[in-house]
Structure formats: structure tokens, C-alpha cells
C-alpha positions in Angstrom: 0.0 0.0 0.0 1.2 3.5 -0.9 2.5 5.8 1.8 -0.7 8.4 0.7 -3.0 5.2 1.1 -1.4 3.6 4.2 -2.5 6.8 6.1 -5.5 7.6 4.9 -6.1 4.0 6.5 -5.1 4.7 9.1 -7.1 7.7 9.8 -10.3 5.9 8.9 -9.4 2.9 11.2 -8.9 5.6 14.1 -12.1 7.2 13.6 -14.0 3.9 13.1 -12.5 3.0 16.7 -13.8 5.9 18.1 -17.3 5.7 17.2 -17.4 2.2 18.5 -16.4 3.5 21.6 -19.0 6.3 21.5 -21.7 4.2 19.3 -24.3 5.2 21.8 -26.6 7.7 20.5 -28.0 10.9 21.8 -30.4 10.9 24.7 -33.6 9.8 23.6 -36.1 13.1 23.4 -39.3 13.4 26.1 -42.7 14.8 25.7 -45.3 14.1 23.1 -44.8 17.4 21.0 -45.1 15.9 17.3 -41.9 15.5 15.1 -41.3 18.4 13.2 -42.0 18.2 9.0 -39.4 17.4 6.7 -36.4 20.0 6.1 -35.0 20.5 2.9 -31.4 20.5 3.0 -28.8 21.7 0.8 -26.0 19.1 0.0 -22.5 20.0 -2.1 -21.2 16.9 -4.2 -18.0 16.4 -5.3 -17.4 14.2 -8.0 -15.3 10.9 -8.0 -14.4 9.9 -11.4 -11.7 7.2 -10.4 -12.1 4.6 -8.1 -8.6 3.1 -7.8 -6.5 5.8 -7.5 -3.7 3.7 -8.5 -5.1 2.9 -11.9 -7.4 6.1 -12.7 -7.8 4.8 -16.0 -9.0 1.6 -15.1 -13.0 1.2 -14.8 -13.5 -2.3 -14.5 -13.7 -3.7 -10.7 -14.1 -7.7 -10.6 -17.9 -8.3 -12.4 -18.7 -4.6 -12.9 -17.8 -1.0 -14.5 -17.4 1.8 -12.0 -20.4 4.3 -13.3 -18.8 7.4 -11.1 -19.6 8.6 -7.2 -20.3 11.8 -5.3 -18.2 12.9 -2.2 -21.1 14.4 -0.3 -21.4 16.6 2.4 -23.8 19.5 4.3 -24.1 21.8 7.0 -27.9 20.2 8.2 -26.5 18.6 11.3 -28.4 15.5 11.0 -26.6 14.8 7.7 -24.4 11.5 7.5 -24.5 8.2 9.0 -26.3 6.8 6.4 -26.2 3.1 6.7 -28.7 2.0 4.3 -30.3 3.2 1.1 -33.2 2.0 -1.8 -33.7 2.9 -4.7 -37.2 4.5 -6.0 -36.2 4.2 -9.6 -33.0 5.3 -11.6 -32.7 8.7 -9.9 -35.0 8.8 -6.9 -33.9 7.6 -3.6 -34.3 7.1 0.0 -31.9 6.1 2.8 -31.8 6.4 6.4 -29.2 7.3 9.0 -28.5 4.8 11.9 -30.0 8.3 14.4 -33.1 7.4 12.9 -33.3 9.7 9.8 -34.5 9.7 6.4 -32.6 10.9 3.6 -35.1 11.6 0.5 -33.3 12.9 -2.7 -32.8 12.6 -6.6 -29.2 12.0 -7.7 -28.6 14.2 -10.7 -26.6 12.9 -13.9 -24.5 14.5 -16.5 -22.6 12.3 -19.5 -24.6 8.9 -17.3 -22.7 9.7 -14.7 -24.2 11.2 -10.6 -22.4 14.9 -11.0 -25.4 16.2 -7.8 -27.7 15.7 -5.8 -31.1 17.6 -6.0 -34.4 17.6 -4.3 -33.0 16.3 -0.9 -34.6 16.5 1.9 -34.4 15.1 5.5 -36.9 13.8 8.3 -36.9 12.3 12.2 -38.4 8.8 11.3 -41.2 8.3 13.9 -42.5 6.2 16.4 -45.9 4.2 16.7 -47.3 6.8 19.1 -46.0 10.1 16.4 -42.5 10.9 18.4 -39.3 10.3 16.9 -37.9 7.0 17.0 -35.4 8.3 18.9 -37.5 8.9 21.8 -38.3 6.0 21.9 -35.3 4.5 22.8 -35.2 2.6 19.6 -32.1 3.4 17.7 -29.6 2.6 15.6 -31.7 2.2 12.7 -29.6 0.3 10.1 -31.0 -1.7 7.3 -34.1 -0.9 4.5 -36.2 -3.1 2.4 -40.1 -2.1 0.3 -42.3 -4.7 0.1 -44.6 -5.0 -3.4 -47.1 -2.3 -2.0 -44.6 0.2 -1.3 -44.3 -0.1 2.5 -41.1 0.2 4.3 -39.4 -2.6 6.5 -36.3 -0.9 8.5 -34.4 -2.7 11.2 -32.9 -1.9 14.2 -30.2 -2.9 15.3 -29.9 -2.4 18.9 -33.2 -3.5 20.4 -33.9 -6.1 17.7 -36.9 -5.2 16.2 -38.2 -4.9 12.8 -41.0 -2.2 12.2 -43.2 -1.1 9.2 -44.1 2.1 7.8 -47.0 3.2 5.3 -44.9 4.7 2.8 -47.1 4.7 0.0 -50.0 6.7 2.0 -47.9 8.8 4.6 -44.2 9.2 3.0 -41.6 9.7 5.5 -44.3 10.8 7.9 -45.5 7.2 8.2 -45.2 5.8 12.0 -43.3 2.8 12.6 -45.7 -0.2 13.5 -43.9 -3.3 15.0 -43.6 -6.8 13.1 -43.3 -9.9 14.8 -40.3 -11.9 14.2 -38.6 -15.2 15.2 -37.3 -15.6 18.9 -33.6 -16.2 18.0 -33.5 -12.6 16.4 -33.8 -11.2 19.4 -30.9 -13.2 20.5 -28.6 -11.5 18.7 -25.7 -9.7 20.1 -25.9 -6.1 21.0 -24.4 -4.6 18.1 -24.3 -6.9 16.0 -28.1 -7.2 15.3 -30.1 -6.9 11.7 -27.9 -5.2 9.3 -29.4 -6.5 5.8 -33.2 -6.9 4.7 -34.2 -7.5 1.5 -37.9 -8.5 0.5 -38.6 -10.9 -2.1 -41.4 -9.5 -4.7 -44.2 -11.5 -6.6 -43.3 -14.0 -9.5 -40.2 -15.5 -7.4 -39.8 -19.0 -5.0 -39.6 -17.1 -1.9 -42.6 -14.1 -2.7 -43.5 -12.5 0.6 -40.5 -13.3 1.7 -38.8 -10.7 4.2 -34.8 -11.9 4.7 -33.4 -10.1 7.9 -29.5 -10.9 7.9 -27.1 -10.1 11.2 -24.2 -8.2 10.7 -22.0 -11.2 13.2 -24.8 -13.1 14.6 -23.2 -16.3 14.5 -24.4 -19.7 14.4 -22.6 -22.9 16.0 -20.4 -23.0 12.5 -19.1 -19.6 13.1 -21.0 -18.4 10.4 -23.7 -15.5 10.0 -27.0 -15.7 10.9 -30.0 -14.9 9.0 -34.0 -15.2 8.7 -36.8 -15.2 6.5 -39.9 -14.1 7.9 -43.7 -14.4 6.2 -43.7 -15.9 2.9 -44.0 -19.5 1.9 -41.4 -21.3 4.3 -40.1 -19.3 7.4 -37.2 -20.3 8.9 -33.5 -19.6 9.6 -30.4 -19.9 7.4 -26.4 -19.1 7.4 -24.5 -17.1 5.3 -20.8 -18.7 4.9 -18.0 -15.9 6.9 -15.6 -15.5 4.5 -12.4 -14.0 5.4 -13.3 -12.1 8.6 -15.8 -10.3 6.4 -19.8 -8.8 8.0 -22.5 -8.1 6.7 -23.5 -4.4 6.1 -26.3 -4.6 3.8 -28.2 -6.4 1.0 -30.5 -6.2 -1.8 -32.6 -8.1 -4.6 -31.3 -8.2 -8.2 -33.9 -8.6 -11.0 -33.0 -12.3 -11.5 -33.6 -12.9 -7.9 -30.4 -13.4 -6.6 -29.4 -11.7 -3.7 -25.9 -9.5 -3.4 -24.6 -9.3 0.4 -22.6 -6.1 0.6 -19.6 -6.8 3.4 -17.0 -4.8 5.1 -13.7 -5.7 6.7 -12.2 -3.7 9.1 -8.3 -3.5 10.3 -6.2 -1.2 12.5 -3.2 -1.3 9.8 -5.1 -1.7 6.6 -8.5 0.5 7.4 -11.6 -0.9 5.7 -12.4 -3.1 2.6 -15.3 -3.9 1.0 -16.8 -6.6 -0.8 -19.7 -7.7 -3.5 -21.0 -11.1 -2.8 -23.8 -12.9 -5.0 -25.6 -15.6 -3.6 -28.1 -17.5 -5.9 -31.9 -17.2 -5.1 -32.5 -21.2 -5.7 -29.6 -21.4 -2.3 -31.9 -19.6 0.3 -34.3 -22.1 2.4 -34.9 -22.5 5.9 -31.7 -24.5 7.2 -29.2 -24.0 4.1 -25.4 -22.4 4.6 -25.4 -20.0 1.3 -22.1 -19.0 -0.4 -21.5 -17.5 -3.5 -18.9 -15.4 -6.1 -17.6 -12.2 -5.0 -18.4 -9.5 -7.7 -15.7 -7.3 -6.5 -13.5 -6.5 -3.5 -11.8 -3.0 -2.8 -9.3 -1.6 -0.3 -8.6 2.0 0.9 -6.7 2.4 -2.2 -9.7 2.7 -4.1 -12.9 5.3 -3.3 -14.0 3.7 -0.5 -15.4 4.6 3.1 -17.4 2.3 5.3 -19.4 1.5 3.2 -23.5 0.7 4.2 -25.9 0.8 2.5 -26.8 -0.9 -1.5 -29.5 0.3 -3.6 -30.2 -1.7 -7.1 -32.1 -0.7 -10.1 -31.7 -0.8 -13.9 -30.8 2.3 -15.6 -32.6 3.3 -19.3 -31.1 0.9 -21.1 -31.5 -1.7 -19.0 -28.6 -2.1 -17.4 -28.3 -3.8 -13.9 -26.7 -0.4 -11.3 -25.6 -1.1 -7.7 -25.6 2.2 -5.5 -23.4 1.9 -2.2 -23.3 4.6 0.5 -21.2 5.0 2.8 -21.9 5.6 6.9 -19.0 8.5 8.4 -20.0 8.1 11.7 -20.4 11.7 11.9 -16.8 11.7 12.1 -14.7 14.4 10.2 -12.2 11.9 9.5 -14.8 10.2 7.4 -17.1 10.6 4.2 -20.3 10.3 3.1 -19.4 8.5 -0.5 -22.0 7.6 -3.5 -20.4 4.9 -5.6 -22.3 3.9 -8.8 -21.4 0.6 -10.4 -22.9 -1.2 -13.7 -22.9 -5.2 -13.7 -21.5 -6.5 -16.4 -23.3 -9.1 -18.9 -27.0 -8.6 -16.7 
């Protein structure tokens, strides 16, 4: 690793390491006074044309073609910590911030590639009763998924729970409404909880399907656990650890098949992240589900810790996979967009 790369590593593994230590979130709001409307926010992108900065000419990354990213930032306070993020269609977009936030915006593109981001706008997600999450004391809000009637599955992590939101009828106004889940989820270590939820449309094996994967729940094998809930055939399943990798998020491509989006993190080396496709015909109740990586990075390439993975095809049909990254609300970090086209789909 180059001297440039070697300590931008290490900065990013020093301010990882300090928001682990002060991952707690702020103190939970009181009184009933309803959440305030959503604010539209200004945010300033910089452009990121070349992901490996030691081959800027080079756009191909394992099984897909770097599209181009946005270096994002804002003065709203609530901006960053994004740690998941959907795709409406090929502009429109939601995310949410592990402070219990949503993020609604439209990425702008010039030449097919994100050059801003437009329309943005930012929100307290709320609790069943109309507070903020937040005051409920359910935080750390970290994984995303519609269902086929555009409602809104979010887990979080902490208190192990999986709630529901209206977003078809109420937008990011909708109140969270509790699901029930399986026992062993809320088992699950601390912080280590639901990362990943993906929910499997009409027309496929597992329709209704909601899949809930930990970020290190770990079975008896050592190896990650993960549920599906409703659909067909409930159960549990494992997702082969590979190479100290977790989980940090997951989505649905059109075929079926479901890409796990992992991170690595190391004191000397900083982050990496990897692309891992894992065949729809592998996930049932009981099965250990492995699959090819479709690309790995390290902190010499455009990379942050990265979140959250949005997929949708762009106007020609192409397959696009949309990471953001989480900062922590660290200065030593960034909020990143990373576009990336998969090749031959």
C-alpha cells in the first residue's frame, strides 16, 4: 500500500475505533410534541471519477464497471451516517441514518454519470405513538427493504426489532408499526443485530419473503445468521463468513439473486469492501449460502465504510448497484456515492 493510502487507512481505522467507543446515541427526546415536517437540506457533491486511484484509467472492478460517485457533504447537522439506502427508480432515492433519519433525494446525472444531488430533503423517522424513533429508545436504525405495495421494513439494530411504515400513503411521515419476528433474532448480540433486509417480490420462490441478515450473529459454525420471515417457508439460514468479512447490507437483483454487501475492518489496513452474490434457488430454511464475490476494494480505491446498496436498472436496461457510505459523523470520514454497472446482466 502506498505511503498516501497507508495513512488515509489509518485515519479511517482511528475514527471507526472511536465511534465504536462512543456508538451510543444521543439521549432519547421526552414529551409528546409531534416531530417536526421534513427539512430540505442543501447538500455540495464532489465528483469521483476514479475509483482506484492507482489505476485512474482503469474502470472495471471484478464483475462490474465503476459508473462514477459523489463525495457528499452539508451543513444540516443530521446529515451523515447513512447506513442504508433504496432505490425509487433510476434517480429517486431514500436512505436512512443509523439516528433514525430519512434521507429523500434525486441524484442528478451528467454524461450517465451522478455529477449532484437535488431535491434532498431530511426527516426524524417516527415512532408508533408520532415521536421520533429516537424517543423511543429505539435506535440505531440500520437496514431498508419495500415490500410490493410500497411499504417500508427498517431494522434496528440495537433493540432487535423490525418495524413497518406506510410509505405509499404517509411518505416519511408514516409511524413505525412493530412486526413480529422469530425468537432467535432477538438473541442476537448487542451490536451486531439486523444489518441486511431485502424482501422478495411477486413471481419469485420465496414471494412475501422478508430476509433479515445479522451483521455477526453467529451460528454454532461460526458463520452469520440470518432469517426469513412471512412468505411461503419461514425459517433460519447461514451465510458462509468468509475472510473475517460482516454483513452491512443487502438487496434483490432482477434475477432474484441476492448480493450481500460486506465490510472488513483493520487497524493497519482500514476498511475493505466486498460484493457477494448468492443464488436465489440457495436460500431455504436450514441451508449455509455462499457464492462469487463481484468485486473487493481496499482504501486504495474510493471507498469509506461502506453501508448501504440500492439496485435498479438504468434506461437501457442495465443492472446499477448504489453503495453509500456511513461516516459516523466523524470528520475523518465521508459520506461517498459509488455507482457501479454489472456486467453481462
Amino acid at each position: 500500500m502506498r505511503p498516501a493510502n497507508r495513512r488515509r487507512a489509518r485515519r479511517l481505522a482511528l475514527a471507526f475505533a472511536l465511534a465504536l467507543v462512543a456508538s451510543a446515541p444521543a439521549s432519547p427526546q421526552t414529551g409528546s410534541r409531534p416531530a417536526a415536517a421534513p427539512v430540505r437540506i442543501d447538500v455540495k457533491a464532489v465528483a469521483i471519477d476514479a475509483f482506484d486511484a492507482r489505476a485512474p484509467e482503469r474502470h472495471r472492478v471484478g464483475a462490474l464497471d465503476f459508473v462514477g460517485g459523489l463525495d457528499l457533504t452539508s451543513r444540516f447537522r443530521e446529515f451523515g451516517g447513512f447506513s442504508a439506502l433504496r432505490m425509487l427508480d433510476a434517480e429517486r432515492f431514500i436512505a436512512l441514518s443509523d439516528r433514525g433519519y430519512w434521507l429523500t433525494g434525486r441524484i442528478v446525472y451528467a454524461r450517465g454519470r451522478p455529477s449532484a444531488i437535488a431535491d434532498a430533503e431530511m426527516a426524524p423517522m417516527l415512532g408508533p405513538d408520532g415521536r421520533t424513533l429516537r424517543a423511543t429508545g429505539w435506535y440505531d436504525t440500520e437496514s431498508l427493504a419495500f415490500d410490493d405495495t410500497n411499504r417500508l421494513y427498517v431494522g434496528i439494530e440495537r433493540v432487535h426489532r423490525i418495524v413497518r411504515f406506510d410509505f405509499a400513503t404517509s411518505g416519511v411521515l408514516a409511524r413505525a408499526e412493530p412486526i413480529a419476528t422469530p425468537p432467535d433474532l432477538s438473541r442476537l448480540p448487542s451490536n451486531k443485530g439486523i444489518e441486511a433486509l431485502a424482501y422478495v417480490p411477486a413471481g419469485q420462490a420465496l414471494a412475501g419473503t422478508l430476509i433479515a441478515i445479522s451483521e455477526r450473529g453467529l451460528d454454532r459454525a461460526r458463520n452469520i445468521k440470518a432469517f426469513l420471515i412471512g412468505g411461503p417457508a419461514p425459517g433460519e439460514f447461514s451465510v458462509r463468513r468468509r475472510d473475517d468479512f460482516d454483513v452491512s447490507d443487502c438487496a434483490l437483483l432482477p434475477s432474484g439473486d441476492l448480493v450481500l454487501l460486506e465490510r472488513r475492518f483493520s487497524w493497519m489496513s482500514g476498511m475493505a469492501l466486498r460484493l457477494r452474490r448468492i443464488a436465489a434457488a440457495a436460500i431455504r430454511d436450514g441451508a449455509t449460502v455462499d457464492g462469487p464475490i463481484l468485486m473487493a476494494a481496499d482504501m486504495g480505491s474510493q471507498i469509506d465504510n461502506m453501508e448501504g446498496l440500492g439496485i435498479h436498472r438504468d434506461a437501457t436496461g442495465a443492472t446499477v448497484l448504489t453503495l453509500i457510505s456511513d461516516d459516523n459523523f466523524s470528520f475523518l470520514q465521508r459520506t461517498l456515492l459509488l455507482q457501479f454497472r454489472l456486467v453481462g446482466e
